[in-house]
C-alpha angles and dihedrals in degrees: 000000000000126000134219134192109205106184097191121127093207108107100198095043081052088059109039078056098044093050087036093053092038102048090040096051089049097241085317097110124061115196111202108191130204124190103204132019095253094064090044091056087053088051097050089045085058112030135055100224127184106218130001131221118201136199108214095209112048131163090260107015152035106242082217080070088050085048105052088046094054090055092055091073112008140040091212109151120266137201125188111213107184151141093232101092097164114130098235095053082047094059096036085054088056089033088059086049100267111148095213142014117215120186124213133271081048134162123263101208079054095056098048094045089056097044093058096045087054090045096055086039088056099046095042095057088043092051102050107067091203118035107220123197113164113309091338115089122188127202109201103184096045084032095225128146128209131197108199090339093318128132101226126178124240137179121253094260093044095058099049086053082057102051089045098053087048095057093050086059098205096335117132112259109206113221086241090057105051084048100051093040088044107027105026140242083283100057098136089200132082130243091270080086089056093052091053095049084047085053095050089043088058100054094048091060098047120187081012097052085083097071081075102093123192108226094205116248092001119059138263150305143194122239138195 
């Protein structure tokens, strides 16, 4: 069974997800709604859940807050469904570690495509002790990083590139977002700092190094 934190304080929108989710996962997912954050902080105290949908804007609290705590101790998905479709409030919600950002009125078929996808993501990546891409292998949890079988040593921001590039498994990673997701909403500096960690990624991993494309004007992606 699969479950869900939704943090929204509309009943009725509580509901038309809840039935949605319930009655398209054939009984498999189980949405669990709280109405404050108060009461969301209660849940995740005493549930294991496997993805969390926030609300930004709740009675008592901000879900950028939630957010920000969760963080603190879990990398459980999390999806922002709010009305607040600004571009600043979207890149502050992936600066504070969220993994999308849906803006109401949504569709439902669309949320629950993208929750799953995050879900099988999530547990992929937590089920498979090495990540293996090509030649490069990543392991998360003794955060060390190979080259053809080779332990090899990288700098804090390089191997988070690296990590990031690896759970995107071939996807294209734009420039903004590995410096939103690495260095934060506040960097005060431009992409040119993401080229030249990219640079300096590259030649750590040495022959290796090559399965990183540049997708031009875009980012980058690994390859196998």
């Amino acid at each position: 069974m699969i479950k869900i934190l939704f943090a929204e304080d509309d009943i009725n929108l509580c509901e038309i997800v809840t039935d949605y989710f319930t009655e398209k996962s054939g009984g498999d997912m189980q949405v669990i709604c709280a109405d404050s954050g108060e009461t969301c902080d209660t849940l995740l105290y005493e549930n294991i859940f496997d993805i969390v949908m926030l609300d930004v804007m709740l009675p008592d609290t901000m879900g950028f807050d939630i957010c920000r705590s969760i963080r603190k101790e879990s990398d459980i998905p999390i999806i922002f469904i709010t009305a607040r479709h600004s571009e600043e409030d979207i890149l502050y919600g992936y600066s504070l570690g969220c993994d999308d950002y849906i803006s109401k009125p949504f569709s439902l078929a669309q949320l629950y495509a993208k929750v799953r996808a995050l879900i099988k993501r999530s547990k992929g990546i937590v089920n498979e002790s090495i990540m293996t891409i090509g030649d490069i292998s990543l392991d998360p949890y003794r955060c060390r990083a190979y080259s053809r079988g080779k332990e090899i040593y990288l700098a804090p921001k390089e191997y988070a590139i690296l990590k990031l590039l690896m759970e995107y498994r071939g996807g294209t990673v734009s420039r903004e977002t590995l410096l939103i997701k690495i260095w934060g909403y506040d960097h005060a500096g431009n992409e040119r700092v993401v080229d030249d960690h990219i640079r300096k990624l590259r030649g750590a991993l040495g022959a290796s190094g090559k399965q990183i494309k540049t997708v031009f004007k875009h980012g980058y992606r690994l390859t196998d």
